[in-house]
DRENDO-1510 file (C-alpha; in Angstrom, 1 decimal, always signed):
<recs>
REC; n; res; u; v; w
REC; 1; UNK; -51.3; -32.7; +47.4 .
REC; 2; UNK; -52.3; -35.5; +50.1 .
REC; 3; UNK; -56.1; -35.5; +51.5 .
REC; 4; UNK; -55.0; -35.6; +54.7 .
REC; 5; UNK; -55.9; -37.4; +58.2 .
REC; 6; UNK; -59.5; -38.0; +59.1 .
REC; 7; UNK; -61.2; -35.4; +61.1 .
REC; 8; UNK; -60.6; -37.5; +64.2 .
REC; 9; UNK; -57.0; -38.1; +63.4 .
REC; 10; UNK; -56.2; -34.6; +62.8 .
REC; 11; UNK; -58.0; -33.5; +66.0 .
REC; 12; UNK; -55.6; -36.0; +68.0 .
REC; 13; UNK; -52.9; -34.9; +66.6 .
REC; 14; UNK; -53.6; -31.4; +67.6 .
REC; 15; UNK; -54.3; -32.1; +71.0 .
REC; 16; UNK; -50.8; -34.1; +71.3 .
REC; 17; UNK; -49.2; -31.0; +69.4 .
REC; 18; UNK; -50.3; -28.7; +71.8 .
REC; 19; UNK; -49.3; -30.9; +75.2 .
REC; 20; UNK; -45.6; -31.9; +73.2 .
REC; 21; UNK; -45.0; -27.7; +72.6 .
REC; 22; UNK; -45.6; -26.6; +75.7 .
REC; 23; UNK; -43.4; -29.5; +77.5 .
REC; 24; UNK; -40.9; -28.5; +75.5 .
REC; 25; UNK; -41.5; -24.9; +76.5 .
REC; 26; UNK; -39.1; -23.5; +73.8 .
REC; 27; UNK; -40.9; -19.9; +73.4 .
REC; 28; UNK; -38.8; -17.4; +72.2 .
REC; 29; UNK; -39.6; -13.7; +72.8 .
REC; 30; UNK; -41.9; -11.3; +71.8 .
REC; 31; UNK; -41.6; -8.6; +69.8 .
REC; 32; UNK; -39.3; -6.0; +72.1 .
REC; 33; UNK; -39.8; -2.8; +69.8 .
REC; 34; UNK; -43.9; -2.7; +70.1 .
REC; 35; UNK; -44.1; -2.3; +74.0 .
REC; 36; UNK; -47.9; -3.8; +74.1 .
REC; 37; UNK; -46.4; -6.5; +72.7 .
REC; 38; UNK; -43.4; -7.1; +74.4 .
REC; 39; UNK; -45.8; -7.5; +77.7 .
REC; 40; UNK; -47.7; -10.8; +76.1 .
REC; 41; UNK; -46.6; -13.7; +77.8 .
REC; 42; UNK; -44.6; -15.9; +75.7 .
REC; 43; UNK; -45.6; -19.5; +76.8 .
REC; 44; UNK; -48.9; -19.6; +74.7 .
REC; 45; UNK; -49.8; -21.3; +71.6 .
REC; 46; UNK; -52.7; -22.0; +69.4 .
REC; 47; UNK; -53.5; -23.7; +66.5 .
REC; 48; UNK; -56.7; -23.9; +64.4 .
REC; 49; UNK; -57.5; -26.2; +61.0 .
REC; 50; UNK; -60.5; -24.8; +58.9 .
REC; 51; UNK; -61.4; -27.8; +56.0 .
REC; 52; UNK; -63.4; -28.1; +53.2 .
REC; 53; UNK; -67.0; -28.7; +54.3 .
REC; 54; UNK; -67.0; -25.8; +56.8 .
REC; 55; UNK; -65.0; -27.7; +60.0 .
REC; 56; UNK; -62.9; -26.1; +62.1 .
REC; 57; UNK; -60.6; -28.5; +64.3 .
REC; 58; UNK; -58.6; -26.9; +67.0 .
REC; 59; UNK; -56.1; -26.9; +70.0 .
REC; 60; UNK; -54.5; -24.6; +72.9 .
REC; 61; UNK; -55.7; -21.3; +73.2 .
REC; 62; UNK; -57.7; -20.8; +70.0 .
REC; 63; UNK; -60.4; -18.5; +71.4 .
REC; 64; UNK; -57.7; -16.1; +72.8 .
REC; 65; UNK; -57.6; -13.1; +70.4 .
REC; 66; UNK; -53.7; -11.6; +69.6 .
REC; 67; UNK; -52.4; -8.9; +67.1 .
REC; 68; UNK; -52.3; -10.3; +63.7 .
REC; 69; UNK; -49.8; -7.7; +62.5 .
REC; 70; UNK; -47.9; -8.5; +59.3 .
REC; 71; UNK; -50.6; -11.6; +59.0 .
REC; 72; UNK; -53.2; -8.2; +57.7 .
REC; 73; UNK; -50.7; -7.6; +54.9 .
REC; 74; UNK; -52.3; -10.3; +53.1 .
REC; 75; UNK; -55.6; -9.3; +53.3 .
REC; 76; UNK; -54.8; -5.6; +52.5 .
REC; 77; UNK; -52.7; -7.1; +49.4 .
REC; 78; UNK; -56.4; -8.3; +48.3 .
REC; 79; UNK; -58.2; -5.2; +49.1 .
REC; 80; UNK; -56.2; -3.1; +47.1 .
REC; 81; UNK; -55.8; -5.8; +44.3 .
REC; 82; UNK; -59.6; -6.0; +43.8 .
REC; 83; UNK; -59.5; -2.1; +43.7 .
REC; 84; UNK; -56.3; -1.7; +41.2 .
REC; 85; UNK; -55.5; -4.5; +40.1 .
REC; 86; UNK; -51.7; -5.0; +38.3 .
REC; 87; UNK; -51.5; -1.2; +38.7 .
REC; 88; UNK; -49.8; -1.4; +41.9 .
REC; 89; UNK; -46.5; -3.5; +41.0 .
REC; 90; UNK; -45.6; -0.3; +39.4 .
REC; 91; UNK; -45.1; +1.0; +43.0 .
REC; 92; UNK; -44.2; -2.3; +44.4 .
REC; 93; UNK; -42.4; -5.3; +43.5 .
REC; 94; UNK; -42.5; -9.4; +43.6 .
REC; 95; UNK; -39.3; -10.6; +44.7 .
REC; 96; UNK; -37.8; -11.6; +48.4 .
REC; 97; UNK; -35.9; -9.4; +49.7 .
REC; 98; UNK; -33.2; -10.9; +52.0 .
REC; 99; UNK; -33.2; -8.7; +54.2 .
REC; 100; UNK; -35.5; -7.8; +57.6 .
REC; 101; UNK; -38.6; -6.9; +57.3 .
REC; 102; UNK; -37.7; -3.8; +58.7 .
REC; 103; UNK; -34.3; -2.5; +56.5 .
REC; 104; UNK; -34.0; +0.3; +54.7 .
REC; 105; UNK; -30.8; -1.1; +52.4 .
REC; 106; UNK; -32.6; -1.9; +49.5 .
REC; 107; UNK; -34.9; +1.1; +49.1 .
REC; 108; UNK; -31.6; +3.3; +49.2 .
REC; 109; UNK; -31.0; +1.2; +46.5 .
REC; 110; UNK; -33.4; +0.5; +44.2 .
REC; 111; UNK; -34.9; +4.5; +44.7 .
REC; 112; UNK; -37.8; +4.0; +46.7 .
REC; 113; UNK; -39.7; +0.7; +45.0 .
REC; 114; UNK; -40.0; -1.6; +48.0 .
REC; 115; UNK; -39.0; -5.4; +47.0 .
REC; 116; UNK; -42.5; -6.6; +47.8 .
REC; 117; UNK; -46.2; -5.8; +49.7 .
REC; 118; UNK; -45.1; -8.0; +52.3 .
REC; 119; UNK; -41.8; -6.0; +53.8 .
REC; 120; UNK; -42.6; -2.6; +56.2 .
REC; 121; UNK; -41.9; -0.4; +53.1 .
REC; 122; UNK; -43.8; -2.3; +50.4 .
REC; 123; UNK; -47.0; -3.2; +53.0 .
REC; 124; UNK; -46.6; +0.9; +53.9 .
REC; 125; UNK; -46.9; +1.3; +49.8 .
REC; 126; UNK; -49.8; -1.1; +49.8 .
REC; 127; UNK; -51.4; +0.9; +52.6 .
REC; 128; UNK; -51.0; +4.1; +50.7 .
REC; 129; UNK; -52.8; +2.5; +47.4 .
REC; 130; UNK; -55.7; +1.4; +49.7 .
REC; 131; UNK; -56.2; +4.9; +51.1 .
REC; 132; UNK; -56.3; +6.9; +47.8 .
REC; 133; UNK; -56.8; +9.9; +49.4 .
REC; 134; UNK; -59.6; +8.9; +51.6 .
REC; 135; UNK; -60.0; +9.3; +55.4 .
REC; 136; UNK; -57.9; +6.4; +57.0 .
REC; 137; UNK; -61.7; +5.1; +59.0 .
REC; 138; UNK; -63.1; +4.3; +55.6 .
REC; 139; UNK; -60.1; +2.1; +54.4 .
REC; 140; UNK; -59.5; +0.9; +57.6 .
REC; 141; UNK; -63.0; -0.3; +57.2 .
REC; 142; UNK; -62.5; -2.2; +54.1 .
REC; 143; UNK; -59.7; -4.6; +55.2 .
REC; 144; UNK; -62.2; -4.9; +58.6 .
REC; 145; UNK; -64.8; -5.7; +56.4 .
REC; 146; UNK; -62.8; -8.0; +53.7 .
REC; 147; UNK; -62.0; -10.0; +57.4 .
REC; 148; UNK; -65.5; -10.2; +58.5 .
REC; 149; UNK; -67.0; -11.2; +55.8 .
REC; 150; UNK; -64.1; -13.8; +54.4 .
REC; 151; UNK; -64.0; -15.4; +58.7 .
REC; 152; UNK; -67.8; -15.0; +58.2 .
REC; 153; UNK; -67.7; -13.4; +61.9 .
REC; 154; UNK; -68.3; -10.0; +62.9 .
REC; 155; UNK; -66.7; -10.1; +66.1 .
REC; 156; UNK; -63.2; -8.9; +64.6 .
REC; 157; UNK; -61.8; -5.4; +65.6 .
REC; 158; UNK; -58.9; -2.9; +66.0 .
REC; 159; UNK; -56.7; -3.1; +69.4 .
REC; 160; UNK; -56.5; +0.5; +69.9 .
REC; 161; UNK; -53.9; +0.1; +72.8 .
REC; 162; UNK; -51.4; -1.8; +70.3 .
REC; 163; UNK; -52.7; +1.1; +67.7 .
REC; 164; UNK; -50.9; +3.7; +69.8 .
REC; 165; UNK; -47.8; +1.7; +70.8 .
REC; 166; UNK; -46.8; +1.3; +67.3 .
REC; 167; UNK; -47.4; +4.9; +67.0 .
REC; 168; UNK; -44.9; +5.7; +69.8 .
REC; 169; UNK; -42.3; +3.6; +68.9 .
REC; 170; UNK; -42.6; +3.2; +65.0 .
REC; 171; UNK; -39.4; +5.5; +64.5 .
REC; 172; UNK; -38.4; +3.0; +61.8 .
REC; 173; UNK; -41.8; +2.8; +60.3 .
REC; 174; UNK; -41.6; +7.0; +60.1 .
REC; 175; UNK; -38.0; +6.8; +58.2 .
REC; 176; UNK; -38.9; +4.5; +55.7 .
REC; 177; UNK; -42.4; +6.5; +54.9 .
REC; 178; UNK; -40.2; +9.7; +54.2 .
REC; 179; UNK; -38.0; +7.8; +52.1 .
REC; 180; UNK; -40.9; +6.3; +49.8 .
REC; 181; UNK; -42.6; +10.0; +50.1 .
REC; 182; UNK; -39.1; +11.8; +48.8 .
REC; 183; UNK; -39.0; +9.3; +45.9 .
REC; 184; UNK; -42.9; +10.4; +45.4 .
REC; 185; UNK; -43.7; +6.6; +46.2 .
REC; 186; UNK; -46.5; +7.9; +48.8 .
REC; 187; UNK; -49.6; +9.6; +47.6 .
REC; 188; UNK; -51.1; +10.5; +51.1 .
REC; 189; UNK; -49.5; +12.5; +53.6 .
REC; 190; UNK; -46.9; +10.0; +55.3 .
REC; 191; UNK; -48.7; +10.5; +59.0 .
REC; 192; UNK; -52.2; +9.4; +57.2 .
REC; 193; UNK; -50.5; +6.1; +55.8 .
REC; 194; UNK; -48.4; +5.4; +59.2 .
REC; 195; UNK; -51.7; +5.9; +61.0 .
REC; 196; UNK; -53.7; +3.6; +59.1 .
REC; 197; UNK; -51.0; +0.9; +58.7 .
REC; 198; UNK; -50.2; +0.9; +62.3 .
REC; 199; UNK; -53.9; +0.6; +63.3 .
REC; 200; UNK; -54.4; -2.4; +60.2 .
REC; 201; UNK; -51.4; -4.2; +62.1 .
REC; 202; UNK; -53.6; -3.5; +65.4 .
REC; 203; UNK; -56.3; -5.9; +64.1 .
REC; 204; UNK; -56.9; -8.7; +67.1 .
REC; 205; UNK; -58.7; -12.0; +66.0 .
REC; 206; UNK; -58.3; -15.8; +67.2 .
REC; 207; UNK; -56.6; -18.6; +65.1 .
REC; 208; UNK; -60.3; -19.6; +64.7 .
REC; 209; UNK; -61.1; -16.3; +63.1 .
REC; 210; UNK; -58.1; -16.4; +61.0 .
REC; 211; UNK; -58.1; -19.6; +59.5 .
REC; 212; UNK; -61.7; -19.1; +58.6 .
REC; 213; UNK; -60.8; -15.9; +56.9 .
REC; 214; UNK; -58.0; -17.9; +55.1 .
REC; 215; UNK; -59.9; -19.8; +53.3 .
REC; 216; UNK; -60.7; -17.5; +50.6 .
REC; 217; UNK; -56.7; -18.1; +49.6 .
REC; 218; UNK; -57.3; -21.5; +49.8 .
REC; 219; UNK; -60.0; -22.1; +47.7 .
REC; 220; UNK; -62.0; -24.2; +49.7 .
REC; 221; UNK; -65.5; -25.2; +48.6 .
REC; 222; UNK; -67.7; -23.4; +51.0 .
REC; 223; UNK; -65.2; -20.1; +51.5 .
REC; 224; UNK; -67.2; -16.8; +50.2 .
REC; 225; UNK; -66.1; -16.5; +46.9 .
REC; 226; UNK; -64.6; -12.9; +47.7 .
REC; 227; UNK; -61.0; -13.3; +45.1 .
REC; 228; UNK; -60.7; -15.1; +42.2 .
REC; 229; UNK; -58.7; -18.4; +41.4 .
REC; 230; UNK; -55.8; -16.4; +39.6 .
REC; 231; UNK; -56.0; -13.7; +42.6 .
REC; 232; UNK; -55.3; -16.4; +45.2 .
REC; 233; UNK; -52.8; -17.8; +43.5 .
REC; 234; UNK; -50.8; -15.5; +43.1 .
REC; 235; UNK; -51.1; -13.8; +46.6 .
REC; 236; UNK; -50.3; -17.5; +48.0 .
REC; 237; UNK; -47.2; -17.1; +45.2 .
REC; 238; UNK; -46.2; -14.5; +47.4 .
REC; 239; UNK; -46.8; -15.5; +50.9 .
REC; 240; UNK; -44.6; -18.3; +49.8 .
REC; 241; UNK; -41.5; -16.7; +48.3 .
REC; 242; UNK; -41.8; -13.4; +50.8 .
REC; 243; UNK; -44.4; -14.2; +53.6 .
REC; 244; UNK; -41.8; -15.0; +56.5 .
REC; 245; UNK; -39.0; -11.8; +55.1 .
REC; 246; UNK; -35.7; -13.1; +55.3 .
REC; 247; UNK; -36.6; -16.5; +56.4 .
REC; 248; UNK; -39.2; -17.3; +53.6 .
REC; 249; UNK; -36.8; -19.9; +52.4 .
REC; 250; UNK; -36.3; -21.7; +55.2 .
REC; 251; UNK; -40.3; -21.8; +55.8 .
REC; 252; UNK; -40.6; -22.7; +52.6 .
REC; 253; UNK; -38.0; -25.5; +53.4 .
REC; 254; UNK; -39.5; -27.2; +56.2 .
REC; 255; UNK; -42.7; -26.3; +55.8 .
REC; 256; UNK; -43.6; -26.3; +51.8 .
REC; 257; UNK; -46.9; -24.1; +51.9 .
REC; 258; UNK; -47.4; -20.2; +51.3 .
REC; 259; UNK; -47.5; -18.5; +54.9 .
REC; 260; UNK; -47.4; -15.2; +56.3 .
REC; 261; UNK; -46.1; -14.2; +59.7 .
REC; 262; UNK; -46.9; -11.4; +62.0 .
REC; 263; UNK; -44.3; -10.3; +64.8 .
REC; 264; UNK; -47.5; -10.7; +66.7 .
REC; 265; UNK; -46.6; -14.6; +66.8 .
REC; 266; UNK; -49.6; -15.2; +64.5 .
REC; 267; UNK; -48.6; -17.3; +61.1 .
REC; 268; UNK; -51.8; -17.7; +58.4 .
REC; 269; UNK; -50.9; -20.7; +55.9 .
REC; 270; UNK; -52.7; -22.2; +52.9 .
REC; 271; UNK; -53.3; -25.7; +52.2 .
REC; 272; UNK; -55.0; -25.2; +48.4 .
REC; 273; UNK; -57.5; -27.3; +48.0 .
REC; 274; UNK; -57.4; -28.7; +51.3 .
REC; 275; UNK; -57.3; -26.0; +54.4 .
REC; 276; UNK; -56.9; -23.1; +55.7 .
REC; 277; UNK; -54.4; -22.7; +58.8 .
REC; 278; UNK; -53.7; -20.5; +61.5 .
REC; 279; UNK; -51.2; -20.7; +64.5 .
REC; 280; UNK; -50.3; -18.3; +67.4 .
REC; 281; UNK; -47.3; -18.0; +70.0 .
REC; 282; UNK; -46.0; -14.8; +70.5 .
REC; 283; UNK; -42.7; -15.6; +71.3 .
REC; 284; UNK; -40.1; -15.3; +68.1 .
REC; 285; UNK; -37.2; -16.5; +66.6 .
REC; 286; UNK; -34.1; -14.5; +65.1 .
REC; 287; UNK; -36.4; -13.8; +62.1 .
REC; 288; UNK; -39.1; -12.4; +63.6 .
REC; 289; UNK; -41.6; -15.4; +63.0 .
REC; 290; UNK; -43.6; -17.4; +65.7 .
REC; 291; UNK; -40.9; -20.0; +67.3 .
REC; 292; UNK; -42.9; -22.4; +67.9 .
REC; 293; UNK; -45.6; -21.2; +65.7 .
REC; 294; UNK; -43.0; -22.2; +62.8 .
REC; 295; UNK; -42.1; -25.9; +64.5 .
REC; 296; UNK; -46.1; -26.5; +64.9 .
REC; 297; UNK; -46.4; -25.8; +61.0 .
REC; 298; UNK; -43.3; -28.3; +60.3 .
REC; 299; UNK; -45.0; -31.1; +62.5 .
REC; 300; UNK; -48.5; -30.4; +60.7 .
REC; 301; UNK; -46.8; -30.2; +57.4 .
REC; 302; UNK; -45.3; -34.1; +57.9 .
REC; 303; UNK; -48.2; -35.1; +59.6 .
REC; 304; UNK; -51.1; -34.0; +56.8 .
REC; 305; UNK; -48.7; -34.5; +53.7 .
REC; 306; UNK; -49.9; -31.2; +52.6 .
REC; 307; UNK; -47.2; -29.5; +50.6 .
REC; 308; UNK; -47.9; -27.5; +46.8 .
REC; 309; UNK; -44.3; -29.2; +46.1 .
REC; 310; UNK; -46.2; -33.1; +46.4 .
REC; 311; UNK; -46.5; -35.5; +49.4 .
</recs>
């Protein structure tokens, strides 16, 4: 993988990013279904760099905090691997799914083992293995934790307004819990999983925050050592093949490094080696990723030469 731009170089580019999005002013639309959501205004956009060394380089609104969403799939995924280990793919699988994030097609079909941690049912699974019959606060405050300490900031919290409008409106969320819980795929009483996954979705940070916290996928030098080597790699394994649902491959495509998207517009990527990344705009595309969240990562990609496939 390339070293990269100088520090100067990559700020620049940032800074011309950020002025070349928003005169294009392509936003797509937030999330519909999640009515806190829905009320974000669409023409915003941030992007954040955390290096080796400890640097942060930045542009647009990176001190603006949004929902991560999805994006706290990953760092539940390591929560309840550091608790369980390989004990969970028995109730979860590996592969993409090629289908929304959303679907319940395949968990008709394959009896209530979700595709993957990083789909509604699987992450609901996930959820479920990282509650273990405790009250929803104290696993809540693991994955809160697990953020704090891995952004090295304690200023990171739960949006308690989002909280209740995925509550409200999670009708597909409720369906696909039943399901898993009639194949005996739930341990916890379905409303105690919903409840905690919707408020772990509710978690608000900055692209500053986040791409701090992503460094301990990355490997990066001077990230707490909170995962091991093997761990990361094969959560960024992951993020890469399933991180963006049905249009993983084409992020994979353009972008060539593990991600994972949010419908909150957020998208966390992984440089390894070389950075941690974070971008926001809450507008979306016909997958459900960041519009031009997902153009900003292309540009960066070509611009850095990162890519795990060479550049």
């Amino acid at each position: 993988m390339a070293d990269g731009p100088s520090h100067d170089d990559l700020q620049d580019f940032l800074t011309d990013l950020d002025a070349e999005l928003r005169a294009e002013a392509d936003w797509g639309t937030p999330a519909g279904y999640i009515p806190e959501l829905a009320d974000v205004a669409p023409d915003q956009f941030a992007i954040s760099v955390a290096l080796a060394g400890g640097r942060v380089i930045s542009a647009g609104a990176h001190d603006t905090r949004f929902s991560i969403q999805s994006v706290s799939k990953v760092f539940t995924l390591a929560c309840v691997l550091g608790r369980i280990g390989d004990q969970l793919w028995r109730r979860v699988g590996r592969e993409p799914s090629g289908t929304s994030f959303d679907s319940i097609v395949l968990l008709e079909r394959e009896q209530g083992r979700p595709r993957n941690p990083f789909i509604n049912a699987g992450a609901i699974v996930t959820t479920d293995a990282l509650l273990d019959g405790r009250m929803p606060n104290l696993a809540l405050s693991e994955i809160i934790g697990f953020l704090r300490a891995a952004s090295e900031d304690a200023d990171i919290h739960i949006d308690a307004a989002v909280a209740a409008s995925e509550e409200r409106t999670g009708y597909r969320n409720v369906a696909l819990a039943n399901y898993l819980a009639s194949h005996k795929n739930l341990f916890n009483p379905p409303e105690l999983t919903l409840g905690t996954y919707y408020h772990q979705c509710a978690i608000a940070m900055t692209t500053d925050q986040l791409a701090r916290a992503g460094r301990v996928f990355a490997g990066l030098p001077d990230a707490p050592r909170m995962i091991s080597t093997e761990r990361a790699r094969r959560i960024n394994a992951l993020m890469m093949t399933c991180g963006h649902y049905d249009g993983s491959g084409e992020f994979a495509f353009g972008v060539g490094l593990p991600g994972k998207s949010g419908v909150g517009g957020g998208i966390l990527m992984v440089a390894p080696g070389r950075a941690s990344i974070a971008v926001w705009s809450p507008g979306l595309n016909r997958y459900g990723n960041s519009q031009v969240g997902t153009r900003a990562a292309e540009r960066l990609a070509r611009f850095t030469g990162w890519s795990v496939f060479g550049g």
